[in-house]
NUTORMAR-89702 format. One record per residue: x, z, y of N, C-alpha, C in turn; residue in three letters. Coordinates in steps of 0.1 Angstrom, whole numbers, padded with zeros to 4 digits, always signed. Layout:
BEGIN
XZYXZYXZYALA...
//
This chain:
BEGIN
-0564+0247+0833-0560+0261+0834-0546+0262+0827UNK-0539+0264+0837-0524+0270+0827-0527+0281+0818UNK-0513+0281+0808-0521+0290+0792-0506+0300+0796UNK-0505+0310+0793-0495+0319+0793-0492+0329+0780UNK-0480+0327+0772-0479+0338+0762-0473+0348+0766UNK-0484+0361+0764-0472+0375+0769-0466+0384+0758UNK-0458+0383+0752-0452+0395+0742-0452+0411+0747UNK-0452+0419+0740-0451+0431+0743-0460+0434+0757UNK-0475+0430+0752-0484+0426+0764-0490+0441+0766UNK-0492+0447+0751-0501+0462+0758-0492+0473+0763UNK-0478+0473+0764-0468+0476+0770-0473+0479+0786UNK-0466+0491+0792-0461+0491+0804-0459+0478+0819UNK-0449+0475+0815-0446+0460+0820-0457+0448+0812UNK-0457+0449+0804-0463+0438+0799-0479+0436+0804UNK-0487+0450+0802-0502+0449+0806-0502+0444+0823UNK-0492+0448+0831-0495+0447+0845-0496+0432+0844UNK-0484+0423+0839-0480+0410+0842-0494+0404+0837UNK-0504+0411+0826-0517+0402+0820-0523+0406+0831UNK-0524+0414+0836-0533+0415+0851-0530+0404+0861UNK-0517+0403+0866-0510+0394+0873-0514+0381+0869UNK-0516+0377+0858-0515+0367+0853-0530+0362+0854UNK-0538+0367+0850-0550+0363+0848-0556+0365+0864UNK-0552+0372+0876-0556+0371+0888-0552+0361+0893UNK-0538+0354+0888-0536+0340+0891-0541+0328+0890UNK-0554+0331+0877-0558+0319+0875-0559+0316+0857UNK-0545+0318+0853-0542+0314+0836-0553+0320+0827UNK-0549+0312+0815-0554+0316+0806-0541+0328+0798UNK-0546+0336+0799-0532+0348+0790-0539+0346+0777UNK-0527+0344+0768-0527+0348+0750-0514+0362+0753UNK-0524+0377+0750-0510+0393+0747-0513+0388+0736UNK-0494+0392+0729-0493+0394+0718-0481+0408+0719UNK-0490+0416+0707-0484+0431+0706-0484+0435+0692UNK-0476+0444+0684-0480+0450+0674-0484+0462+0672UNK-0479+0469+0688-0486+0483+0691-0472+0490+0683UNK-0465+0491+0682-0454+0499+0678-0450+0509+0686UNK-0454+0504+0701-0448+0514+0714-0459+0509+0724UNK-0467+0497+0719-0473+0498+0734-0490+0501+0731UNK-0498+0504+0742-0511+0508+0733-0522+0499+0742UNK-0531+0496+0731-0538+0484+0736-0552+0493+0751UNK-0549+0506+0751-0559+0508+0761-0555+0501+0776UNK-0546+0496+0772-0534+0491+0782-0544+0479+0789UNK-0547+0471+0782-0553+0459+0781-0569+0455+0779UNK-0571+0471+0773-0591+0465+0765-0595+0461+0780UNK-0596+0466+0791-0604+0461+0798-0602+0445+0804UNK-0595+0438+0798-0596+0425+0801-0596+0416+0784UNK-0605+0420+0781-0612+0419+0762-0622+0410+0767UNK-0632+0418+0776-0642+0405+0779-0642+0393+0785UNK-0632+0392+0793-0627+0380+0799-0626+0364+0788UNK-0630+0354+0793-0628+0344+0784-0617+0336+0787UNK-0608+0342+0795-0594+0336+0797-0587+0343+0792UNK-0586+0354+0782-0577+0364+0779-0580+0365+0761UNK-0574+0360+0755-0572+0366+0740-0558+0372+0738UNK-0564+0384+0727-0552+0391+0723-0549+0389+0711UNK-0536+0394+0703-0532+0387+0687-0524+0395+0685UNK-0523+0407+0676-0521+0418+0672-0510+0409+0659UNK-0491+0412+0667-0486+0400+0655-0471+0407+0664UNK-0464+0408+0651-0444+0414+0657-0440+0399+0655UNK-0435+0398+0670-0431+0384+0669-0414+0384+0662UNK-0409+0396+0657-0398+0393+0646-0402+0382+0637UNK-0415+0377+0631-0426+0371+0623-0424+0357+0630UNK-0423+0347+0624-0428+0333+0627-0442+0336+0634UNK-0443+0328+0648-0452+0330+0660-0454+0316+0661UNK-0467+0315+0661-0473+0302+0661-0489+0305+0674UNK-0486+0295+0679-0502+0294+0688-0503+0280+0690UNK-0517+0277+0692-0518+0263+0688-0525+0261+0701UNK-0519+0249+0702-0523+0240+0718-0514+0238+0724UNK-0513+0237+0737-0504+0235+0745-0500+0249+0747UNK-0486+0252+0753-0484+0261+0760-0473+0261+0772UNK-0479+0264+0785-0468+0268+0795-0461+0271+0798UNK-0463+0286+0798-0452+0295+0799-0452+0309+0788UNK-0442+0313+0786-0437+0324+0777-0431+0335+0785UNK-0439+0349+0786-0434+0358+0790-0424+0368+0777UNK-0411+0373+0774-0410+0382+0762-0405+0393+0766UNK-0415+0400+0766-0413+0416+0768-0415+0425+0759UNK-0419+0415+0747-0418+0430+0737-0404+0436+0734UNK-0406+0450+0733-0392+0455+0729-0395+0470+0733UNK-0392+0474+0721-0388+0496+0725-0381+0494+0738UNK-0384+0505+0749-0380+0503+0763-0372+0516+0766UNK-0380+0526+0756-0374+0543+0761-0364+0545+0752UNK-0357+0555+0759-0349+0560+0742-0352+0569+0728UNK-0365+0574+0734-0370+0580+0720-0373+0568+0712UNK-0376+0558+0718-0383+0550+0707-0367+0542+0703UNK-0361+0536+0712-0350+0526+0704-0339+0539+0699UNK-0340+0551+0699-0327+0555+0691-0338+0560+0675UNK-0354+0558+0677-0359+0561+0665-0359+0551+0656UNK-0363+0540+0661-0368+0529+0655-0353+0519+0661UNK-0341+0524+0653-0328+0508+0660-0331+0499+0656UNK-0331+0498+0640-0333+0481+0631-0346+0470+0637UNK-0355+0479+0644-0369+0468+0652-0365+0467+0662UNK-0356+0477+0675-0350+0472+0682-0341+0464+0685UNK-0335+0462+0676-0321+0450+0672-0329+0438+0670UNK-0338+0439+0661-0349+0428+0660-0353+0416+0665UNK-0360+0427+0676-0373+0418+0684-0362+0417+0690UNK-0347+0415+0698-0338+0412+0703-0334+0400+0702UNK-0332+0399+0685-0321+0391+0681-0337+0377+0674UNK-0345+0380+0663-0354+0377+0656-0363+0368+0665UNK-0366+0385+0674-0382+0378+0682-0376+0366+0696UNK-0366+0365+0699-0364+0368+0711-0361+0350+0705UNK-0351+0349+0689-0350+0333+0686-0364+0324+0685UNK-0372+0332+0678-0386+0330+0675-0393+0322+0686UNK-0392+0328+0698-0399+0329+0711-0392+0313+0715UNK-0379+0311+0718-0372+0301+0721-0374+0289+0716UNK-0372+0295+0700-0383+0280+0692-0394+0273+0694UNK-0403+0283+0699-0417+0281+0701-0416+0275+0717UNK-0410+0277+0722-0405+0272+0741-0402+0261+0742UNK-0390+0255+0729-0391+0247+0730-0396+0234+0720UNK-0406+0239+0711-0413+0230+0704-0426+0228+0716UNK-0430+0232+0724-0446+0233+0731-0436+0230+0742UNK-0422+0229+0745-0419+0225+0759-0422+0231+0772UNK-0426+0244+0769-0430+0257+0777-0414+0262+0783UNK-0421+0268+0798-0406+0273+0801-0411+0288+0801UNK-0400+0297+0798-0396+0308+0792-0388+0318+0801UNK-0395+0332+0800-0386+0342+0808-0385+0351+0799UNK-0373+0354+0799-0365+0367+0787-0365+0378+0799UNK-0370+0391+0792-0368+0401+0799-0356+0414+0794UNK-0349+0406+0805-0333+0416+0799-0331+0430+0811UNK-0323+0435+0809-0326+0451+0820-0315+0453+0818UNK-0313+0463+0828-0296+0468+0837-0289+0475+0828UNK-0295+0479+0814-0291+0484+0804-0277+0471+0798UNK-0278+0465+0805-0266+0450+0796-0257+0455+0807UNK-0257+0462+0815-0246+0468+0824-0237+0477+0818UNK-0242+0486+0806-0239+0497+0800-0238+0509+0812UNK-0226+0514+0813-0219+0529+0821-0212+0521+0833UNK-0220+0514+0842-0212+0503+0852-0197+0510+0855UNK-0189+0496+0860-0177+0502+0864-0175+0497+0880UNK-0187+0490+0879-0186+0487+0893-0198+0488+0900UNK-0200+0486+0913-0211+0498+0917-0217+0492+0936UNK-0226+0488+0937-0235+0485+0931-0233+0472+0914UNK-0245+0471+0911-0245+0458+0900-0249+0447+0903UNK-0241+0437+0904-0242+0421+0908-0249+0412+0891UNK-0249+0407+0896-0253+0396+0886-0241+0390+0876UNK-0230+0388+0883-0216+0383+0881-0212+0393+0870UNK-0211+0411+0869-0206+0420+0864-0212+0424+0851UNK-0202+0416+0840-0202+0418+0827-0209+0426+0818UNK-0205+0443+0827-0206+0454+0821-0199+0461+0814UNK-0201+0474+0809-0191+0483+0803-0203+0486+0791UNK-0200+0481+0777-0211+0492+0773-0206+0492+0758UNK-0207+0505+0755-0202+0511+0740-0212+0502+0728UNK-0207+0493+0721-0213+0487+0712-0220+0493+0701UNK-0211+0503+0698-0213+0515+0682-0220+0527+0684UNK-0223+0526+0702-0228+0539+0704-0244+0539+0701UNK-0253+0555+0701-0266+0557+0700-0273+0539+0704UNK-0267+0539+0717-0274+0531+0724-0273+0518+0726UNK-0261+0515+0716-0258+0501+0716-0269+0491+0710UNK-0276+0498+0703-0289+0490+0697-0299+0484+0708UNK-0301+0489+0717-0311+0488+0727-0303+0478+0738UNK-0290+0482+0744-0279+0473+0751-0275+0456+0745UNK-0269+0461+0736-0267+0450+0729-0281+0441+0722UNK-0288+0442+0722-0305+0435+0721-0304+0427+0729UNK-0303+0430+0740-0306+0423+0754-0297+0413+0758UNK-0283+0424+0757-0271+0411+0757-0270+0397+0750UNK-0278+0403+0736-0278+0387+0731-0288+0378+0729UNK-0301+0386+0737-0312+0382+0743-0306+0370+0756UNK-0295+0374+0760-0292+0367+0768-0284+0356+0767UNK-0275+0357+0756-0268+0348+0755-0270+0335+0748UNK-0287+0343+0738-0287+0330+0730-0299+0323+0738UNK-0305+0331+0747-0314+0318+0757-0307+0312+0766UNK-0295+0313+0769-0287+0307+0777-0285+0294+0768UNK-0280+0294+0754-0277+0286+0745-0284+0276+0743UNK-0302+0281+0743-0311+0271+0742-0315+0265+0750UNK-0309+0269+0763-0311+0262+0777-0302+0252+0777UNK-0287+0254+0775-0277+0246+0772-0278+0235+0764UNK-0281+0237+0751-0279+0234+0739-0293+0224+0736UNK-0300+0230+0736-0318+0221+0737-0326+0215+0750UNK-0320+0223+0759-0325+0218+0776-0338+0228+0776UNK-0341+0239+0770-0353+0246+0772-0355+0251+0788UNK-0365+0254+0792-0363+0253+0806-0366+0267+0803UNK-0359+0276+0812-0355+0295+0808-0356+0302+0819UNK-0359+0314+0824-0352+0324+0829-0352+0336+0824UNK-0339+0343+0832-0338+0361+0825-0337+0368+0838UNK-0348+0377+0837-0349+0389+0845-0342+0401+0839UNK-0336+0406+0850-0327+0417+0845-0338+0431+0853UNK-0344+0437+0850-0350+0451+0851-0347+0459+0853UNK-0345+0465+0861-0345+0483+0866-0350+0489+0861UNK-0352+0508+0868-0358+0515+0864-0371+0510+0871UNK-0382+0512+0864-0395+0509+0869-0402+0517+0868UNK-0416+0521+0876-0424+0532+0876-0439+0524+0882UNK-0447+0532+0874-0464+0533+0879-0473+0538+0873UNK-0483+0536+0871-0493+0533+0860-0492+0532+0850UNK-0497+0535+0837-0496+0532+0822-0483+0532+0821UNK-0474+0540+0824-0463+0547+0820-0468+0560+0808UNK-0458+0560+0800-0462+0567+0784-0457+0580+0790UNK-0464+0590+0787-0457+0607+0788-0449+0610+0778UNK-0435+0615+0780-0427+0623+0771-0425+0605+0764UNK-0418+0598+0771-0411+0587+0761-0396+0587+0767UNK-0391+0598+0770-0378+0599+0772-0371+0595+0789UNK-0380+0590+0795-0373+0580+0810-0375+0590+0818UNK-0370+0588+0832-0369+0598+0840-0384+0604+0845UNK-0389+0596+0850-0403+0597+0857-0413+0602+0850UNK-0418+0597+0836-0427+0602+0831-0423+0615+0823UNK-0409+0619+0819-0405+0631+0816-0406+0644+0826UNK-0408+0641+0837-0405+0655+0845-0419+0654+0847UNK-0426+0644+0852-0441+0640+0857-0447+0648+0844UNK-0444+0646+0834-0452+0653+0824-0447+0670+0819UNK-0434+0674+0827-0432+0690+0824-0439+0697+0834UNK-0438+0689+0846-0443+0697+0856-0461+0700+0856UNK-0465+0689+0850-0479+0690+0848-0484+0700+0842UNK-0475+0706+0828-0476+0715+0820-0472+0723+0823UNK-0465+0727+0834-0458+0738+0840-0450+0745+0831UNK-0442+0732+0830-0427+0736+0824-0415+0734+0836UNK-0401+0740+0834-0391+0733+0839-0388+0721+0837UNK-0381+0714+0847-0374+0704+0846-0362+0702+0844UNK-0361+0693+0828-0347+0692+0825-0338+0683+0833UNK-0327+0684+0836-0319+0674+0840-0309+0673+0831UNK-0303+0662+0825-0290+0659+0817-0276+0664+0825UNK-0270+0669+0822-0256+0668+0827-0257+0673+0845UNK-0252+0667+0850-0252+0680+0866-0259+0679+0875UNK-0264+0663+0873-0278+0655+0877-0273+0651+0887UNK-0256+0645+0888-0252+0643+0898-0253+0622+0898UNK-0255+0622+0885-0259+0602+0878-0270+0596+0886UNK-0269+0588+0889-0282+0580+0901-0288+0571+0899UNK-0300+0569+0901-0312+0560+0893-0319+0550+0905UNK-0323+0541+0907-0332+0535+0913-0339+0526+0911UNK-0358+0536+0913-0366+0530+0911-0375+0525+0921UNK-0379+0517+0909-0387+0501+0913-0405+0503+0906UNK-0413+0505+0922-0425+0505+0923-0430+0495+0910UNK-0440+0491+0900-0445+0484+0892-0451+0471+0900UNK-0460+0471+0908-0462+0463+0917-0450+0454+0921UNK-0439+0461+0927-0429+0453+0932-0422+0444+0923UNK-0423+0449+0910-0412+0449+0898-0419+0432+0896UNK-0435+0435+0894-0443+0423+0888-0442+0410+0897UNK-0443+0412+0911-0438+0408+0922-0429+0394+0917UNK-0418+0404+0913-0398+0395+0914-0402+0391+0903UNK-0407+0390+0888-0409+0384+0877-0419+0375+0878UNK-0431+0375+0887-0438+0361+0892-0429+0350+0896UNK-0422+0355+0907-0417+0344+0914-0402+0337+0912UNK-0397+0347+0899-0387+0340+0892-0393+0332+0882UNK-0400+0334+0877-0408+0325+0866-0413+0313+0876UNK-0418+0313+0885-0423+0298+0892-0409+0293+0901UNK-0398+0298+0899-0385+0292+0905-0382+0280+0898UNK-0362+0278+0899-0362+0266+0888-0348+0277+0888UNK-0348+0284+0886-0335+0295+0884-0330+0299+0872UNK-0317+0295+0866-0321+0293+0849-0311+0310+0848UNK-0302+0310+0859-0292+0325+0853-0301+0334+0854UNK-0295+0343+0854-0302+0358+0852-0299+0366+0870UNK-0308+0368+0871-0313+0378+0885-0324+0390+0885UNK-0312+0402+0891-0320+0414+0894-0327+0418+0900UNK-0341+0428+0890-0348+0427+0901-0352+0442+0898UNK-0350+0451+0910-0352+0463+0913-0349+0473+0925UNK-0352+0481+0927-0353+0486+0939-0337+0493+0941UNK-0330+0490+0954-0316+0495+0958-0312+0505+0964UNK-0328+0515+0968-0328+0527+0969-0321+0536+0959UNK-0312+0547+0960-0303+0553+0953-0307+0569+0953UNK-0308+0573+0943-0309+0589+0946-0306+0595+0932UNK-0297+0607+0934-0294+0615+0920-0303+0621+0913UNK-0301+0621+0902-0313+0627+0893-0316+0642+0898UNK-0305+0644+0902-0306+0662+0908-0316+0661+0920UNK-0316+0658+0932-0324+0653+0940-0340+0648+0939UNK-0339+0644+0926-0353+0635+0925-0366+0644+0921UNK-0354+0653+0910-0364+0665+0908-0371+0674+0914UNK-0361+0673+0923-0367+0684+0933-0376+0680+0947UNK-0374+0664+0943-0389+0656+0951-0400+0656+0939UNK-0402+0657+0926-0411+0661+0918-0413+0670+0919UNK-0408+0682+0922-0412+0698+0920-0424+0697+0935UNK-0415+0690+0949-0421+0691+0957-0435+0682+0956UNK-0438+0673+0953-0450+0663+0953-0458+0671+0944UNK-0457+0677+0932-0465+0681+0924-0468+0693+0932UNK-0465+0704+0940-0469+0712+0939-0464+0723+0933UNK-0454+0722+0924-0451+0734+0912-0443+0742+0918UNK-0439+0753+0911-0424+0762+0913-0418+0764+0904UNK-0417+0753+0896-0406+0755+0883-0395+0753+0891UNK-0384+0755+0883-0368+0752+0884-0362+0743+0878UNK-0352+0739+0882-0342+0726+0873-0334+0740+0863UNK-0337+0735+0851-0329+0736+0842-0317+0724+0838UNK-0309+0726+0831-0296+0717+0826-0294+0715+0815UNK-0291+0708+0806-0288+0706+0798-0274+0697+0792UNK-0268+0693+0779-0254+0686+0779-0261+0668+0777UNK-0255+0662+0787-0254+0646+0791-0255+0640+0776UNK-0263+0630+0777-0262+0626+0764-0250+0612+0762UNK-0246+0610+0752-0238+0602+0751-0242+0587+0757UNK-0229+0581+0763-0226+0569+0772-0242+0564+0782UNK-0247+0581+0786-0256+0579+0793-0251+0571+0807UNK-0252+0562+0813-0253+0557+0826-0249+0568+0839UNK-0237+0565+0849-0237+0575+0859-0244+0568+0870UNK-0245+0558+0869-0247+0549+0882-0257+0535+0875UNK-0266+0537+0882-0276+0525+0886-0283+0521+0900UNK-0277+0511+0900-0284+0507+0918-0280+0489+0915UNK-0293+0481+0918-0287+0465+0918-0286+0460+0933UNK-0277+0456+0929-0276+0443+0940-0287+0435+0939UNK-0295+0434+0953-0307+0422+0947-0302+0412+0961UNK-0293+0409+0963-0291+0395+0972-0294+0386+0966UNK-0296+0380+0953-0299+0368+0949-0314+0367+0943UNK-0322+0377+0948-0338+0381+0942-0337+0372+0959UNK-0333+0385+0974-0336+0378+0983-0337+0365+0987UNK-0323+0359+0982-0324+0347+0985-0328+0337+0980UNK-0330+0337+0969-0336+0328+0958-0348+0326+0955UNK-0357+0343+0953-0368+0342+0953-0376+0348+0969UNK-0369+0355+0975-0375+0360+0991-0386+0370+0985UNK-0377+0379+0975-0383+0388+0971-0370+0404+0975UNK-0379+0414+0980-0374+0423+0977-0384+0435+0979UNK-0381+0446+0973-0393+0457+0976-0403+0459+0983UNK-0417+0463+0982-0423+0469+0995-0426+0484+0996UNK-0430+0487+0983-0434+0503+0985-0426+0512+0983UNK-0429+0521+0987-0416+0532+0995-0417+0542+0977UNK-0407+0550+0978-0408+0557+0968-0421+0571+0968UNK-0418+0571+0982-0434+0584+0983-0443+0577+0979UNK-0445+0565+0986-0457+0562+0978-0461+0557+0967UNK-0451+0555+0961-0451+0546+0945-0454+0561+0939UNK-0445+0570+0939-0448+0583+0935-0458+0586+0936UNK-0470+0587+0946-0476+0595+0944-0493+0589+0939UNK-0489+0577+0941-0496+0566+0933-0496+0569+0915UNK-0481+0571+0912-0481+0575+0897-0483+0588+0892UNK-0484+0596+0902-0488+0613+0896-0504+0611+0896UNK-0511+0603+0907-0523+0604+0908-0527+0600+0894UNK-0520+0587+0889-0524+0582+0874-0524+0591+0867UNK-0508+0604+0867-0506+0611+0855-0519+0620+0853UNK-0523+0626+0865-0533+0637+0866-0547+0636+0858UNK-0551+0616+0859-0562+0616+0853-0562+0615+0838UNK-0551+0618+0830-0549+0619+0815-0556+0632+0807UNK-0556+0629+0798-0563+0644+0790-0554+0651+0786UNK-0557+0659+0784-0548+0674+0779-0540+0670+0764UNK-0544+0663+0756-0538+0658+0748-0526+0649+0752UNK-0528+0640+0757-0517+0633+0768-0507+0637+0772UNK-0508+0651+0778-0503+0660+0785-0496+0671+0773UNK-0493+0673+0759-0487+0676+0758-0475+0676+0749UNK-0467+0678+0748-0452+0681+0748-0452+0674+0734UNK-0456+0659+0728-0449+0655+0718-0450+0641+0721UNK-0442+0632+0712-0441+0617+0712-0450+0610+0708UNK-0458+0618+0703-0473+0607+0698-0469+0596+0693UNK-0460+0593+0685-0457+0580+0679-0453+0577+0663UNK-0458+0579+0653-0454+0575+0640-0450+0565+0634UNK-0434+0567+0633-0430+0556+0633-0427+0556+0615UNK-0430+0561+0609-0423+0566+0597-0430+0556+0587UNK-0442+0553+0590-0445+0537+0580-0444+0524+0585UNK-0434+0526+0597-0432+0510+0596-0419+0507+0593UNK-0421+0493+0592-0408+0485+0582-0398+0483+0587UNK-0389+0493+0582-0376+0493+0592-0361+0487+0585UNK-0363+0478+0576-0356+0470+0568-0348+0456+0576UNK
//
């Protein structure tokens, strides 16, 4: 039985892939410290005897004993409430967890996928986003903590692929949506999904004229399978190339949910992104991966999720205490 390490496993992305993973066959070791991701994510694959979990911030010397195959690293603050709250652990698990991970890749001879996202694009200047395209992105800004993570998430597994011969890949992420998505953690989808529930307005940043495209969870786990069983060492995007303004989208939430709230407006926040949409010709061709589910129905797949939450869930704070951890 292949053995698989997942970081940032009770996560979003992370819990699907221990689903993924363990329907494949493997043995999954999650490792999480629960900082942003929550283990209800995961209890139901507790009983399983292919599945241990290890409650451990891989900033920390990471050790697992045996062999190991493969390395998934997904831990990492994802939203912006959490990376403009907590920068110093998001710079971290970037820079710390991300060397940590590498070490351990290639002490056990495990090949490795770094999970980097369209955020290393910054405020594109070019449009759609290729693989080739650098990026524009403000280093000093709010958000360079979370940007910059990734960037050098990338450059130093590129290094250890170079430099040690570790066998690597880097997934570059989109916006993604489904299931066990967090309410009120700042991203588009679960923010309006969760005012409309409450029968609030929906805010939009700036004229809502900025464009997003999302990528069903299923699809997303999809292109991260089949880049990990590739021999593809660069980095390839994987997300959906459907394009729609944030102004527009809302007013397909207003409509799916049922509501008659209104778009309200609000001032753009700083070196927020105008444009996201990837180029995935090199998902197609490389991996003969590209989307399947349509946005109605990913949507309404993830309202049905939102619906079954409790009323606590459901309201209007961040549910996250970050104020006793170690932000040194």
């Amino acid at each position: 039985m292949k053995k698989i390490l997942i970081t940032g496993a009770a996560g979003f992305l992370g819990s699907h892939l221990c689903d993924r993973f363990i329907k494949e066959g493997f043995h999954v070791i999650a490792m999480d410290n629960l900082i942003t991701g929550d283990i209800k994510n995961i209890e139901h694959l507790f009983k399983l005897e292919q599945f241990e979990y290890y409650h451990h911030d891989v900033t920390k010397f990471v050790h697992v004993p045996g062999k190991l195959d493969y390395i998934l690293h997904f831990a990492s603050p994802a939203s912006p409430i959490d990376y403009l709250k907590i920068p110093i652990q998001t710079l971290k698990v970037g820079a710390l967890g991300t060397h940590n991970l590498l070490g351990l890749a290639k002490e056990k001879g495990s090949c490795i996928l770094i999970a980097s996202t369209s955020e290393i694009y910054g405020d594109p200047l070019v449009h759609p986003q290729t693989e080739e395209y650098y990026g524009n992105v403000n280093t000093i800004g709010p958000r360079g903590v979370y940007d910059e993570a990734k960037r050098f998430q990338e450059s130093i597994t590129m290094a250890y692929h170079r430099f040690h011969g570790v066998d690597t890949r880097i997934v570059r992420i989109f916006n993604t949506y489904g299931p066990r998505m967090r309410l009120n953690d700042g991203r588009v989808i679960p923010a309006f999904m969760g005012q409309a529930l409450r029968g609030e307005d929906l805010t939009v940043f700036g004229d809502g004229s900025q464009t997003r495209s999302f990528c069903y969870v299923d699809d997303e786990i999809e292109g991260i399978f089949r880049l990990l069983m590739s021999d593809y060492t660069l980095p390839v995007n994987i997300g959906n190339p459907h394009e729609i303004t944030i102004r527009d989208f809302a007013e397909e939430i207003i409509k799916l949910t049922g509501t008659n709230q209104k778009v309200i407006y609000k001032p753009l926040p700083k070196d927020d992104p105008m444009q996201r949409q990837p180029d995935i010709s090199k998902a197609k061709e490389l991996l003969g991966w590209e989307p399947k589910v349509g946005r109605a129905e990913g949507m309404k797949k993830t309202f049905d999720y939102f619906k079954t939450l409790s009323k606590d869930d459901l309201k209007k704070t961040e549910h996250r205490d970050f104020s006793k951890r170690n932000t040194r």
